[in-house]
Every structure is written in C-alpha cells, then in structure tokens.
RORO-420235 format. One line per field, with one value per residue: residue number from 0; residue in three letters; x, y, z of N, C-alpha, C in turn. Coordinates in steps of 0.2 Angstrom, whole numbers. Example, Ala and Ser with C-alpha at 12.3 -4.5 7.8 and 13.67 -1.06 7.14 Angstrom:
BEGIN
seq: c(0,1)
type: c(ala,ser)
nu: c(66,64)
nv: c(-28,-11)
nw: c(39,35)
cau: c(62,68)
cav: c(-22,-5)
caw: c(39,36)
cu: c(66,64)
cv: c(-16,0)
cw: c(39,39)
This chain:
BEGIN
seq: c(0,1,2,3,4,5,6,7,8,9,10,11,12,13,14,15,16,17,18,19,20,21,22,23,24,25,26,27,28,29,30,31,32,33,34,35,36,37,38,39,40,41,42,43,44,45,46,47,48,49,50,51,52,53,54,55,56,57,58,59,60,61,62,63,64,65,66,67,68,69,70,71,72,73,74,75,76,77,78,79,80,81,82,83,84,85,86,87,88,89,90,91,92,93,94,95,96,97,98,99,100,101,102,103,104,105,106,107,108,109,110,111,112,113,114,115,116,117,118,119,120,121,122,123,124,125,126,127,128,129,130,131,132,133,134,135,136,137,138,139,140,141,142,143,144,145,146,147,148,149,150,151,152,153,154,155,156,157,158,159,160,161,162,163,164,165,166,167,168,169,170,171,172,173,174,175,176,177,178,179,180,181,182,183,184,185,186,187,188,189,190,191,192,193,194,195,196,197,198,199,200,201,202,203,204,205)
type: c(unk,unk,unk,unk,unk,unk,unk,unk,unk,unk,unk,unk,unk,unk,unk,unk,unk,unk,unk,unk,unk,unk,unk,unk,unk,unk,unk,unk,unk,unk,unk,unk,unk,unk,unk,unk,unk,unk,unk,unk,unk,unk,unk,unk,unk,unk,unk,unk,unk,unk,unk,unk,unk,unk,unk,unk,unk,unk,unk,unk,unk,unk,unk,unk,unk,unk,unk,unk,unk,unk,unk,unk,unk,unk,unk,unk,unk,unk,unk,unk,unk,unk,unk,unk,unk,unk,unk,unk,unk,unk,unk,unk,unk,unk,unk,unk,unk,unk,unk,unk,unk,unk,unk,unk,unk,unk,unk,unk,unk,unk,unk,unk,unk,unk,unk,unk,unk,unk,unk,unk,unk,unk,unk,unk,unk,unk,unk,unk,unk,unk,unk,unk,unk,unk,unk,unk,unk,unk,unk,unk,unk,unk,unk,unk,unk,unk,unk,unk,unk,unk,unk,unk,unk,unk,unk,unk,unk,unk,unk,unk,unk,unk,unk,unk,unk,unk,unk,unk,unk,unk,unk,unk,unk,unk,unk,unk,unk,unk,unk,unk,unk,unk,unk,unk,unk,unk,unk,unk,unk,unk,unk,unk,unk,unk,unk,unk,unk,unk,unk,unk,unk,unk,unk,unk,unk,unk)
nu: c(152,145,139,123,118,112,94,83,82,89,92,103,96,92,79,69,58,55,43,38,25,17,3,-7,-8,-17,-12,-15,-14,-10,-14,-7,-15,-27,-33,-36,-23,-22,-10,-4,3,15,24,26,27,21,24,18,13,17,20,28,31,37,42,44,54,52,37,20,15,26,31,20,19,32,31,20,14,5,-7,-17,-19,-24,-31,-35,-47,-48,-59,-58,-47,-49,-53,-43,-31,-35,-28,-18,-10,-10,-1,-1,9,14,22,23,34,48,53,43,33,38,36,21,13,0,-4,-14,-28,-37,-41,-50,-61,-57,-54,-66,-67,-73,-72,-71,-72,-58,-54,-43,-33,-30,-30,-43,-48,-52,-69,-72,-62,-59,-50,-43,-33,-27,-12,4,17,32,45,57,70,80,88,107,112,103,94,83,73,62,61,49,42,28,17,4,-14,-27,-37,-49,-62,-71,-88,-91,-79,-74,-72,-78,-72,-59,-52,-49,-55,-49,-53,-63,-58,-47,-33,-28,-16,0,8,20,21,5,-13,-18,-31,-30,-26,-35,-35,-21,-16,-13,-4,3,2,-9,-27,-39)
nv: c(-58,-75,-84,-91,-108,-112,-113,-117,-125,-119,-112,-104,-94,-89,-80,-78,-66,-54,-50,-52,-50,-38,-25,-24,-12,2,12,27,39,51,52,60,65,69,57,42,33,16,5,-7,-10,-15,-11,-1,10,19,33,43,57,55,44,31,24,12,8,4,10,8,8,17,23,28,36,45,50,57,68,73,78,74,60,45,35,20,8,-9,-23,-38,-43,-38,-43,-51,-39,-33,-42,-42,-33,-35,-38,-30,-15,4,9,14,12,-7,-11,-19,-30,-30,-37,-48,-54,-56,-45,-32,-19,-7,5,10,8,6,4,-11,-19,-16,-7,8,23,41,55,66,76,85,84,79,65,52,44,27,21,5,4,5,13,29,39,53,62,70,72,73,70,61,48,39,24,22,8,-1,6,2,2,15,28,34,48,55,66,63,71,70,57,46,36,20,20,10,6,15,22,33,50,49,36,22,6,-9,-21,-22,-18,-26,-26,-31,-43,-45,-59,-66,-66,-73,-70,-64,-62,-53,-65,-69,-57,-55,-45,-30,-16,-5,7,10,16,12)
nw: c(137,138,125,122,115,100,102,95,79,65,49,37,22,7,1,-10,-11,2,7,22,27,28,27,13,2,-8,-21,-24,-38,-50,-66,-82,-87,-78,-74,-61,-59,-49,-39,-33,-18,-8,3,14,30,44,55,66,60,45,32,23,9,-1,-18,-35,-46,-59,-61,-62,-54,-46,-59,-61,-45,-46,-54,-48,-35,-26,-15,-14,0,1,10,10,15,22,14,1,-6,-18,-25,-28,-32,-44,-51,-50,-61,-72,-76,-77,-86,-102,-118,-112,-100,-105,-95,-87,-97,-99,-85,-88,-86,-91,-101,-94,-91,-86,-71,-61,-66,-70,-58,-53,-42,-33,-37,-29,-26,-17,-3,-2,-10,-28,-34,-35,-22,-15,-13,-8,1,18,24,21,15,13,7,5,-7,2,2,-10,-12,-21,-18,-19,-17,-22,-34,-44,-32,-23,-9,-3,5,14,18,30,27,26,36,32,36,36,46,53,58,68,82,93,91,87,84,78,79,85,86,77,65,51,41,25,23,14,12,11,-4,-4,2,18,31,49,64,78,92,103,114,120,119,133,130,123,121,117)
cau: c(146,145,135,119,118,102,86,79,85,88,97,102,91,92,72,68,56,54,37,36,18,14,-2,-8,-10,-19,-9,-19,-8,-15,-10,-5,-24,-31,-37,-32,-20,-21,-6,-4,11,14,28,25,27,19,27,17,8,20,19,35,30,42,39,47,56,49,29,17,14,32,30,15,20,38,27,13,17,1,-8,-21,-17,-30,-30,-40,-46,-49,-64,-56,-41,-50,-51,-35,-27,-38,-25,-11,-8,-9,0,-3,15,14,23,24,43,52,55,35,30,41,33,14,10,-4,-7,-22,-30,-44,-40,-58,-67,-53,-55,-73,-69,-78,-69,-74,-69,-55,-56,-38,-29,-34,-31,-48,-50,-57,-75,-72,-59,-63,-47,-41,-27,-23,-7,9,25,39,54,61,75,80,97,111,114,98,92,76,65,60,55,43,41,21,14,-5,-18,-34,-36,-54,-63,-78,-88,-92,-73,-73,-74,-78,-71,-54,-50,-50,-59,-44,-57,-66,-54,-42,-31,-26,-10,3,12,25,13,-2,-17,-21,-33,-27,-30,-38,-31,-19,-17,-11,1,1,-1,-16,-31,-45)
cav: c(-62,-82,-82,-97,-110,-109,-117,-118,-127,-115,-112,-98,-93,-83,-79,-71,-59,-52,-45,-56,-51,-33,-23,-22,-2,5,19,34,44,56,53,66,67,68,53,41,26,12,3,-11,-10,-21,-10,6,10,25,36,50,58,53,36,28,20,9,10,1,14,7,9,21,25,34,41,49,54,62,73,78,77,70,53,45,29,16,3,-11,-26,-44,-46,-33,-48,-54,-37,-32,-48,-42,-28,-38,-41,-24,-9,10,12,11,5,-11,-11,-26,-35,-32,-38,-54,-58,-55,-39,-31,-11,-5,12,10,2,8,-6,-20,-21,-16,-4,14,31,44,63,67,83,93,82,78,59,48,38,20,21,1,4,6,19,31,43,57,64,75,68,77,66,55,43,31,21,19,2,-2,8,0,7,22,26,39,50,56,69,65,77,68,52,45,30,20,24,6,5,22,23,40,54,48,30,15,0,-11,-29,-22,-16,-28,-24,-36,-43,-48,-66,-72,-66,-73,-65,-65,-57,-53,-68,-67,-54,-59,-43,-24,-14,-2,14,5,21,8)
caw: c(139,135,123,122,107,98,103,90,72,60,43,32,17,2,-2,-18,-10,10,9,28,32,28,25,8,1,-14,-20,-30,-41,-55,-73,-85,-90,-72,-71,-55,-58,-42,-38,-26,-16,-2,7,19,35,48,59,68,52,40,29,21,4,-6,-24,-41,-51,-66,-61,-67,-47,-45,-61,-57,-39,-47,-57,-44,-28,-20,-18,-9,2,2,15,11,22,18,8,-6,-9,-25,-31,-27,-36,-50,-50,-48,-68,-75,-76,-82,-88,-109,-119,-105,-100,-108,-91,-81,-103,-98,-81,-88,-85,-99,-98,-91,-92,-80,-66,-57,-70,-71,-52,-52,-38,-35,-37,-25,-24,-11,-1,-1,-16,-34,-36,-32,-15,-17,-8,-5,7,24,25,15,17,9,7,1,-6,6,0,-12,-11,-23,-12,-23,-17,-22,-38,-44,-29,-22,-3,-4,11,12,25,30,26,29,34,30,39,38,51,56,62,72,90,96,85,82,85,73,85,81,87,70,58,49,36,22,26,9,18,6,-9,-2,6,24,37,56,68,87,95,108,118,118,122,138,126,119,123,117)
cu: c(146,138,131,119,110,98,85,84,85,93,97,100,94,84,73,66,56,48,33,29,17,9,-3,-11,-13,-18,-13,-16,-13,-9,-9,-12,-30,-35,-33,-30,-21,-14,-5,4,10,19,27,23,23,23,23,10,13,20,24,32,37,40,45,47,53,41,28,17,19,32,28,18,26,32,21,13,10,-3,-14,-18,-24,-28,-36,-41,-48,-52,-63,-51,-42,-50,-43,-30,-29,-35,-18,-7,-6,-3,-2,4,12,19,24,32,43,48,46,33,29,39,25,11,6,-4,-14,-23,-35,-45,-48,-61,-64,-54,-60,-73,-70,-73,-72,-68,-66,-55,-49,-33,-33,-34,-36,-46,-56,-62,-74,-68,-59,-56,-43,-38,-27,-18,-2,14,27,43,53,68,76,89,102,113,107,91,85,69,68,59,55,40,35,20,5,-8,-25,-33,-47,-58,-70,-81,-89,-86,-70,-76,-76,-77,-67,-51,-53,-50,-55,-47,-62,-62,-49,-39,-28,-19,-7,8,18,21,8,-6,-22,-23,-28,-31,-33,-33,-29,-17,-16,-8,0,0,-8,-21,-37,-47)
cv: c(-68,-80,-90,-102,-109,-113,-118,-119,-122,-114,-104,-98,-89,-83,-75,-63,-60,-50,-52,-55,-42,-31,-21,-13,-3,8,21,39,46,54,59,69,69,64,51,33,22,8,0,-12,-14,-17,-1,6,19,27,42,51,59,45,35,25,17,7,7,7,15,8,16,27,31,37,47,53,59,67,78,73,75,63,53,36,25,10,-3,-16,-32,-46,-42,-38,-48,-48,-33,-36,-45,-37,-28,-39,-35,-19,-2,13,9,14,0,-11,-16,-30,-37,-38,-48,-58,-59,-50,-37,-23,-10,1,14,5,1,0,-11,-21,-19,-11,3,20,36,50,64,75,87,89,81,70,55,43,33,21,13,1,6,11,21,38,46,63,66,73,72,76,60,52,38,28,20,12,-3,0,7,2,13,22,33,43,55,60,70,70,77,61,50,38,27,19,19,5,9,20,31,44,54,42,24,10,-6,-21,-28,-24,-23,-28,-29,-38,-47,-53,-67,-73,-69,-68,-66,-58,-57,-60,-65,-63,-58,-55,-36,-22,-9,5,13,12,19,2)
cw: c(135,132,122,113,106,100,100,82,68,54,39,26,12,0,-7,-16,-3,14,17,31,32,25,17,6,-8,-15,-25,-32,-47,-61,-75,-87,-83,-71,-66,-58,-51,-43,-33,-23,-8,5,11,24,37,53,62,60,44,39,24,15,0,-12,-31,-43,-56,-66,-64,-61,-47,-51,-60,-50,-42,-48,-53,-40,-24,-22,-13,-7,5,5,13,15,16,13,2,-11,-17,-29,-33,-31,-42,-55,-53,-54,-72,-71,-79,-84,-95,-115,-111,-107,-101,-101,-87,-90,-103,-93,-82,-85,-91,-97,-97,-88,-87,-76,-61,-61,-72,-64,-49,-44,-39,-34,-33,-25,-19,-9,-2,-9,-25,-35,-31,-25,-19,-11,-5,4,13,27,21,17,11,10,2,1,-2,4,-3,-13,-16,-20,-19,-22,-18,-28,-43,-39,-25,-14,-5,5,11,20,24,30,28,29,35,33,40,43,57,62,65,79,92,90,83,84,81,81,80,83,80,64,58,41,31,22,17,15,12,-1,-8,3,13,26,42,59,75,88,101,114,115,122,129,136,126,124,121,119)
C-alpha cells in the first residue's frame, strides 16, 4: 500500500520526561510503624478491577508496598493541586538517597500535615484514605514487576477492594457522573483540570 506523506510538520524528539497528560494518584502505603506514607505518582492505568501503578524503585511507596501488600489509591481533582505540590518536595525514604538529596528532595514523616490533608479510616485495608479526595480506592498488591530493560521502576499490579466516592459525583448507586467529576491531570509536569466535554463513547451508561 502507497503510503501518504505527512500532513502535518513534524520532527523527532528526545523529551526528558513522557508524563503526556495523565491523572494525578495519591498513593497510601503503611510504614513500618503503621503509620500512612502518601506518594504522588503520576503513572497508573485501570482495567476491569485492577489498577496498574508505576513506581520508582527508590521511593518509600515501593518500599512499603514490597513489605505489605496493600494500599489505598487516592484520586484527587483540581482544587487539591496546591496541596499535592505541597507534597511534591518530600520523601519518607531516610537517610534521603544521594541522587532525590541532589534534586531537592527533604524527608518527611508526616505527610497528612505538610500537605494539610485529612486521614480517614479505610474499611478492608490498614493504610489511611485522604478524606479530601473525592475518590479513593482500596486495594491489594497482586504483582510486581521491575523490567530489566528498565530497572529503576516498578509496575505494580493492584486488585480493587473498595472503591469510595464523594457522594456529590455519584449518580444512582454505582456511577461517577463524569459532567461533575474531574480528575487532576499531570501535562508535562504541570497541573490541569478536564476541558468541555466534547462527547462519549457508545458504551457511555450515563
């Protein structure tokens, strides 16, 4: 098949980073003491009732999860941004590893009061839910992977348990009303909302 030239001007790239426009997650993992580390991660995908997380090797997060196997997945939406940036600086890895030490990372033990968000008792797991967030998942590791061609992360494969939702963005008994909710989107490290919806697919059941 003759193949077309391109339409449209385009060049090849090498970008640093790829995070092209994905949901922001606050992950909740247990430390050694039962308390709840958060951990901003920018990379996880759904399928059915499994959630895909991708994870630095180096974090406190994978630590924790290696160790105890469950978490809570905190979705937040746009008006959280600032505290979620507020998040963005720390770690609960200590000593801080040389290289996070070198890009201004600080340790932080209490992420609940550096990011001024609220802890909240989860029903089948032990690591806290953030009460700001308007959805909140809890779940069980099933699988970890770290890629050989790719050593520094993890993809973490998680089977939901409960998922939690505020009740403004619920439709009936089990629908997120997707002209309410919107989830804070990481662009090319910046932080966006969703724009106007511009339609839906032919599954779409709201």
């Amino acid at each position: 098949m003759k193949q077309e030239a391109a339409r449209f001007p385009d060049q090849i790239i090498r970008p640093k980073i790829l995070y092209y426009g994905t949901p922001v997650v606050l992950l909740n993992t247990l430390n050694e003491d039962e308390t709840t580390n958060i951990s901003p991660i920018s990379s996880s995908w759904a399928l059915g009732d499994s959630i895909v997380l991708g994870l630095s090797v180096e974090g406190k997060g994978f630590e924790n999860i290696k160790r105890h196997g469950e978490c809570v997945i905190n979705i937040p939406h746009p008006p959280l941004w600032e505290k979620v940036e507020k998040l963005a600086c720390y770690t609960g890895k200590y000593p801080v590893p040389e290289f996070k030490k070198e890009m201004g990372f600080k340790f932080e033990k209490d992420k609940f009061r550096a990011s001024g968000l609220t802890p909240l008792l989860s029903d089948a797991v032990q690591p806290s839910r953030i009460m700001e967030c308007p959805i909140q998942i809890e779940a069980n590791v099933q699988n970890i992977r770290v890629p050989e061609h790719s050593p520094y992360f993890a993809i973490v494969e998680t089977k939901v348990i409960h998922v939690h939702a505020h009740s403004e963005i619920v439709i009936g008994d089990h629908y997120i009303d997707p002209g309410v909710w919107s989830p804070l989107i990481y662009n090319f490290r910046h932080y966006f909302g969703l724009g106007k919806e511009l339609g839906k697919t032919f599954r779409a059941e709201t």
